[in-house]
N, C-alpha and C positions, 0 to 999 in steps of 0.2 A: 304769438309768444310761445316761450319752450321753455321746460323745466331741465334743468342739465345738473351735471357734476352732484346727483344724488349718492348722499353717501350715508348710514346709519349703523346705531352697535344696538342691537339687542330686538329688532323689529320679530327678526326670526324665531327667538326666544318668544316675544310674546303672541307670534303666530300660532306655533304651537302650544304651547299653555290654550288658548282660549279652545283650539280644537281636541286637546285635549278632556279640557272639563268641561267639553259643548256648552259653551257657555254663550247665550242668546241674550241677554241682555248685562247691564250691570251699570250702578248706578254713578253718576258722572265723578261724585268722591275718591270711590273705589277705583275709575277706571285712571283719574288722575294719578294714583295713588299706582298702580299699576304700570302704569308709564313716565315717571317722574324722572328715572333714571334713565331711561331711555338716551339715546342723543340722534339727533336728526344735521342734517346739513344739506343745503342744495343752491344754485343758482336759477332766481326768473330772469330770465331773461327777454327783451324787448315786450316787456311789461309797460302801463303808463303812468306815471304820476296822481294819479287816483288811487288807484291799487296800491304802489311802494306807500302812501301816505297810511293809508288804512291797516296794511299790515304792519308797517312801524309802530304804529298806535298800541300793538300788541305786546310790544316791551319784552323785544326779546335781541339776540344780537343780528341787527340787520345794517347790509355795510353798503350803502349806494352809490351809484355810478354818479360823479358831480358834473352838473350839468354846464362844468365847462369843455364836459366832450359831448354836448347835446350835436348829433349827427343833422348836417341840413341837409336834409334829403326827403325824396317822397315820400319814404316810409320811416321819418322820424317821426312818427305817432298815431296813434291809434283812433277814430273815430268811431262813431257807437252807431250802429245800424238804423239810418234814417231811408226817407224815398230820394229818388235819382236827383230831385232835383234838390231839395234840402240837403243831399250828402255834399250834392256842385257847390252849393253857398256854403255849407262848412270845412270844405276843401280849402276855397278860394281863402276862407276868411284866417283860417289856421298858417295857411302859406304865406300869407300878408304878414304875421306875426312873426314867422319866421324867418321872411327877408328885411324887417325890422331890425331884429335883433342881430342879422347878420352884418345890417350895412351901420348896428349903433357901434358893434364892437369889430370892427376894420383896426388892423393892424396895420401902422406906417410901414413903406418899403424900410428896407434893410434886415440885417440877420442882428438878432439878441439870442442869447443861452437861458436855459430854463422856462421857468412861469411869465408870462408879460407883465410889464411894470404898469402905471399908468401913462407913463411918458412913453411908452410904445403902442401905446393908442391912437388911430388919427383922431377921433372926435372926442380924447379924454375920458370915454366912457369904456370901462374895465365890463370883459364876458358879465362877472357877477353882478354886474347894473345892469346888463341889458336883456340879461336872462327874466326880471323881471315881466314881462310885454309877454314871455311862453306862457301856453296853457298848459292844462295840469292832462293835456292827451299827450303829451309829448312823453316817449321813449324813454326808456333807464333800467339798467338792470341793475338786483337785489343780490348781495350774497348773505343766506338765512342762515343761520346756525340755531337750534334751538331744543328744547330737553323733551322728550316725545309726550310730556303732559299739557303744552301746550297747542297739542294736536285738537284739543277739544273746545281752544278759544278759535282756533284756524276756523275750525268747520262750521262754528257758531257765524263768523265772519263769511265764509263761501255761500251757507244757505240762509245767508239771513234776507228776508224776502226783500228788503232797500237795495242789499249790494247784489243780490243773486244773478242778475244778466253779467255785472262787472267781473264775476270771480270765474266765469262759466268753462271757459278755458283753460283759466287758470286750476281751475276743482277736476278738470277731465284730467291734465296732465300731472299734475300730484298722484291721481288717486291709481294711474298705470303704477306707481311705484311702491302702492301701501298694500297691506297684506285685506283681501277682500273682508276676512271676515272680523279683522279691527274696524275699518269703512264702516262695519255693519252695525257694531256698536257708538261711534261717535256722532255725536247731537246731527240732527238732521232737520225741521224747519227751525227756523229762527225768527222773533220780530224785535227788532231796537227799537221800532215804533210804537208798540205797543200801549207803554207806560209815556210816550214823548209826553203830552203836555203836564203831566204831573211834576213829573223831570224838570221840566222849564220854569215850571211854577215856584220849584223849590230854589233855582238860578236868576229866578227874574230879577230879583233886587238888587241882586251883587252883578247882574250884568249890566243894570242902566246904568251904574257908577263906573261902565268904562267906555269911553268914546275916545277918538283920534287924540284929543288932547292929551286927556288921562286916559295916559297909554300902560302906565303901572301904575297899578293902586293898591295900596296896601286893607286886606279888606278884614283881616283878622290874625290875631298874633296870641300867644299867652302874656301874663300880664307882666310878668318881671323876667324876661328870657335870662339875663345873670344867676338870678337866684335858681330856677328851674335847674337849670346846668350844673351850678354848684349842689345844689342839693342831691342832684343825681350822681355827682362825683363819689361825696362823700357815704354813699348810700354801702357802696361795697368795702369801704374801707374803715367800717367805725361799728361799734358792737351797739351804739345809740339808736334810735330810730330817726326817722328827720324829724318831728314833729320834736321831738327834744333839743335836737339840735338849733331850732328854731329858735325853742324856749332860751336855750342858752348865750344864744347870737342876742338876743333881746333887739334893743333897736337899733344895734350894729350890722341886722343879718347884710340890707345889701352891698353893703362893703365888702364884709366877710365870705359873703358867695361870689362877688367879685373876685375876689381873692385867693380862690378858690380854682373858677373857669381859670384864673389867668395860668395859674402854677400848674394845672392838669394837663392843659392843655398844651401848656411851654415842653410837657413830657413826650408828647407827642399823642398823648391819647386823647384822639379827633372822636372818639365812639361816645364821648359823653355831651359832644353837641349836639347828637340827634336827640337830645329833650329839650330843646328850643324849636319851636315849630312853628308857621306863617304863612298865610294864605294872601296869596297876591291875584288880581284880577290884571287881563295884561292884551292889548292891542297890538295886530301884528301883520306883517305878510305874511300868505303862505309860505314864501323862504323861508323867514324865521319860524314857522309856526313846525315844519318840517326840524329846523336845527333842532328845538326846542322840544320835541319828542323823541331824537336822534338819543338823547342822554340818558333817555331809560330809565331817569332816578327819581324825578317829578312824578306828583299823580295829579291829573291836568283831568279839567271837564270843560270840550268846547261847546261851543254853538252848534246849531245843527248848519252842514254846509247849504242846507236848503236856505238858510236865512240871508245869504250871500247871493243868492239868486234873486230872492225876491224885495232885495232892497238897493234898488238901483241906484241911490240918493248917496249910500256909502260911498264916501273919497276911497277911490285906492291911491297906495303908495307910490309915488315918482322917486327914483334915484335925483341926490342933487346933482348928480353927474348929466344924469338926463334932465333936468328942470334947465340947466344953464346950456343946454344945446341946442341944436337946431331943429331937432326930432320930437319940440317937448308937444309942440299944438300936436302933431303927427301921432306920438304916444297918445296923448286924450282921446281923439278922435277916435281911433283905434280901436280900445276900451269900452267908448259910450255903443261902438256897435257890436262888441262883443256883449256886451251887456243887454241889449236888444235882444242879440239873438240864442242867448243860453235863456231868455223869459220864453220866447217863443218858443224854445224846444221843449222847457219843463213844460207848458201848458196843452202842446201836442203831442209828447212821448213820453212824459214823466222824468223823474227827478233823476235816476240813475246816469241817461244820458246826458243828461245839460252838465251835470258836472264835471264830463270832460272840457267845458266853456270856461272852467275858472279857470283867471290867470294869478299868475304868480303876485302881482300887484293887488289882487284883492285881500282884504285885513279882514282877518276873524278874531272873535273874542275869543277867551280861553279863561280858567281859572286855576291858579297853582297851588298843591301843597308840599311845601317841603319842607327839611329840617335843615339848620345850620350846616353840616358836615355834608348835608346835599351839594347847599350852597358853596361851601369852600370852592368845590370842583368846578362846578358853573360858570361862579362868575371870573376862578381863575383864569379857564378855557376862554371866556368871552369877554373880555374886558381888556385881553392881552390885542395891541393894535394889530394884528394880523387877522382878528378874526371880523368877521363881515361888518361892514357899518352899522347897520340895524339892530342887530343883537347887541353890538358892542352897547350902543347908546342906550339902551333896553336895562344891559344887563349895569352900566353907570347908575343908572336912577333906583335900580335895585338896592346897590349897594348902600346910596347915598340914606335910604330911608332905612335899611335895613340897622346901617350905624347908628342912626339914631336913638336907636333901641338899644344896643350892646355895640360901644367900639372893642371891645374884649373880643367878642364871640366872633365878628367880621373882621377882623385887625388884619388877617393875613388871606383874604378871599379875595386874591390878588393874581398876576403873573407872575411867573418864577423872576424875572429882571427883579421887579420891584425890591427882594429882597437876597439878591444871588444874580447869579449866572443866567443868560436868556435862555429855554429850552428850543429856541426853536432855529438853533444852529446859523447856517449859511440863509436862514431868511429871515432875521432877526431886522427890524424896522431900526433899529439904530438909535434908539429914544430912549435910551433905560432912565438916563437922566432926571428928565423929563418926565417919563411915569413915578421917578421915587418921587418926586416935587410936589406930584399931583396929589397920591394917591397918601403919602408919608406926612 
């Protein structure tokens, strides 16, 4: 892997400052605080789906390479330094995956313009179904953009002793580019491990309430999101307090805070639904689990990826495109030895390496919290039929529970069709129809 197109405004500035005021240490606040305006920019490149996961996770602008240009090739992905002959067996087994996916998603002869459809599939199975079967060692580059106070979650992430062999590379080629004696101040060992089972203890409950089934659950909400909303509307615009205003609504308030959401809202000021707030628990594939960190606007608590490893019994996700083909026993098979053999590597290498074994088919829990004006965005983006099956279905049963509670506040956490013009030009699915039917 290689660090490229580094580019930043103010590094230099804080290079000197610190040699300036010989300054030897300083406290993570402070150095945040110091670096906040910063800006950083760079590309990883020929990184592996471990990595790009883990730094997304950091919530910051990171723009990835879509694995419908996953290169099949011998060096489309990275392995984690085993013996000669365990590297043969994760060579062979990796390349097995990847001439899977090559022969699911075969394109029929002839010439088509643009994206393929699915009718220019031979076996009906689209890249983005059969990219499922990759593992998370396969190849992709990042373009990072990010504010230099975030350098201190980076480093937390390179030395943290779970991911420290995974980042090793990646930490040598960043750090050519940072000024030494910033390096010298930011965080240096880390453990995520730590506090794990405490961590778990306090997730354990709300995690057994989500299995394959219950794939979204709704796990905690406020208790009247209309009135929240409305009350918060009316908070900047009335010399009353709410607590009067309450008094005064008497037993009409939630009508009247209904009435309230609808008319603020109808203004366009979306900022008073982030006081509607909902914690969802949510089953998923890696793909989605990837989209689903993409948006930056959720604050998400998964599983540990170790738990994916050690519970071989978990269904992973089959495309229905692959379930109804001829590759589907071929796909299991596949899986059950990939699953074999990322147990055997955690048990003989530890946990860092086997996690290049997960595949994109495997499901991990997660837990979400967001506010309504998160959601608008969300589920607008993932529910419009362009966007990937999984999510879309995902982000369906979001909505459907989520209305339950406020068809006010969800009214319009839609696709731009549903209520206008399609935003997605010359690839528009052609069903505006259709979606007003459904969703209107």
């Amino acid at each position: 892997m290689k660090i490229t197109n580094f580019e930043h405004t103010g590094l230099d500035k804080i290079e000197l400052w610190i040699e300036k005021n010989n300054i030897k240490f300083l406290d993570e606040k402070s150095l945040k605080e110091a670096l906040k305006t910063i800006n950083i920019s760079f590309v990883a490149e020929g990184i592996d789906r471990v990595q790009s996961m883990l730094l997304c996770e950091m919530k910051d602008s990171y723009v990835q390479q879509s694995q419908r240009y996953v290169a099949i090739k011998e060096d489309g992905y990275i392995l984690p330094a085993l013996s000669e002959e365990d590297n043969k067996l994760a060579k062979a087994l990796t390349e097995k995956a990847f001439d899977l996916y090559k022969r699911m998603s075969e394109l029929k002869d002839g010439d088509f313009k643009g994206r393929p459809k699915i009718e220019n599939y031979k076996y009906g199975i689209p890249i983005e179904d059969a990219r499922y079967i990759l593992p998370l060692s396969t190849k992709t580059n990042v373009s990072v953009t990010m504010t230099g106070d975030k350098l201190c979650q980076l480093f937390c992430l390179m030395n943290d002793k779970k991911y420290l062999n995974i980042f090793s590379d990646f930490k040598k080629e960043l750090c050519a580019y940072l000024p030494n004696n910033l390096i010298y101040l930011l965080p240096k060992a880390c453990d995520s491990d730590k506090n794990k089972a405490l961590i778990e203890n306090l997730y354990d409950e709300d995690m057994k309430k989500i299995d394959t089934e219950n794939n979204m659950v709704l796990l905690t909400a406020f208790n009247n999101l209309d009135l929240k909303v409305g009350l918060g509307a009316l908070t900047s615009t009335q010399a009353r307090t709410p607590s009067e205003t309450l008094m005064a609504w008497g037993g009409e308030a939630d009508s009247k805070a209904k009435g309230v959401a609808k008319r603020v809202l109808g203004y366009g000021h979306e900022s008073i639904a982030e006081q509607a707030r909902t914690t969802f628990g949510m089953m998923c594939s890696m793909v989605t689990y990837h989209q689903q960190i993409r948006h930056r606007l959720s604050e998400n608590h998964r599983e540990d990826l170790c738990n994916i490893i050690l519970d071989p019994a978990r269904p992973v996700l089959v495309p229905p495109s692959i379930k109804n083909s001829v590759f589907y026993q071929e796909y299991l098979d596949l899986v059950e030895t990939f699953k074999d053999f990322r147990l055997y590597i955690l048990k003989n290498y530890g946990q860092d390496k086997a996690f290049s074994f997960i595949l994109n088919c495997d499901q991990i829990k997660l837990i979400i919290s967001t506010n309504a004006r998160i959601d608008f965005t969300m589920l607008a983006e993932r529910i419009c039929n362009n966007a990937q099956w999984e999510i879309r279905e995902l982000a369906i049963k979001k909505l459907m529970i989520l209305r339950s509670m406020s068809n006010i506040l969800y009214e319009r956490a839609l696709p731009s069709c549903v209520f206008g013009k399609c935003k997605e030009g010359k690839l528009t699915c052609g069903k505006q129809q259709e979606m007003r039917n459904k969703f209107l």
